[in-house]
N, C-alpha and C positions, 0 to 999 in steps of 0.2 A: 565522396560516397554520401549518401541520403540517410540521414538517422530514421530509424525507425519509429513510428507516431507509439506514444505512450499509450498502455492499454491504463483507462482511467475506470477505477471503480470504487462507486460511490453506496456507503454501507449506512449512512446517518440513519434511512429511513428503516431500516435492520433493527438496529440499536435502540432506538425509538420505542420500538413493536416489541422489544426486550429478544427478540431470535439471533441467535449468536451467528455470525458473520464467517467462520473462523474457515470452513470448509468452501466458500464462495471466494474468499481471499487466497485459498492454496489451489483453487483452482484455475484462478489467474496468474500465480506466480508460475502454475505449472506450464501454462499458456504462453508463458513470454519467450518469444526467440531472442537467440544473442545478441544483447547491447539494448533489450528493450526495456525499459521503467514501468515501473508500475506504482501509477497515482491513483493512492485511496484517500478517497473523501472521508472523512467522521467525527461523530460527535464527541470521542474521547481519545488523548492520548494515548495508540495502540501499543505500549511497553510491551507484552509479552511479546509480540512480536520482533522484534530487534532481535530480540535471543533467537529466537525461529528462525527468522531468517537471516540473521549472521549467520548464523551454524548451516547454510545453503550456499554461502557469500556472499552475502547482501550486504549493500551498507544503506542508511536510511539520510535525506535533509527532511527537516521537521519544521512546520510553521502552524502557528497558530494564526485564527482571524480574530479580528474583534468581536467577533461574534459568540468566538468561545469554541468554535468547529478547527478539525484539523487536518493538514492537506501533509503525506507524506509520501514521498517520493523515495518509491527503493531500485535499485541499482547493482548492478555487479562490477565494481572499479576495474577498470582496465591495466 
């Protein structure tokens, strides 16, 4: 079976502009079919998040770049 391609969405430039992200991020979480990730790009560790969406089922991997920017990837564990 084919995984499904990760809906990727990128908020740096959000954040940046100081407009909070928060209802464009639930509305790709709400967008994901079963088994699909959802990688947001940004310029700060999203913490409240984890809580959110744990409490949905989510679980998160976290990486930062040298840059300072952050790529995390959420997920529904099988």
């Amino acid at each position: 079976m084919r995984m499904t391609e990760p809906i990727v969405l990128d908020v740096r430039e959000d954040l940046r502009r100081g407009r909070e992200p928060f209802h464009k991020i639930m509305a790709a979480v709400d967008a994901l079919a079963p088994g699909q990730e959802l990688i947001l790009l940004c310029s700060l560790e999203p913490r409240p998040l984890y809580k959110v969406l744990g409490a949905k089922g989510f679980s998160h991997r976290t990486e930062e770049s040298d840059d300072g920017d952050w790529k995390v990837t959420f997920f529904r564990p099988e």
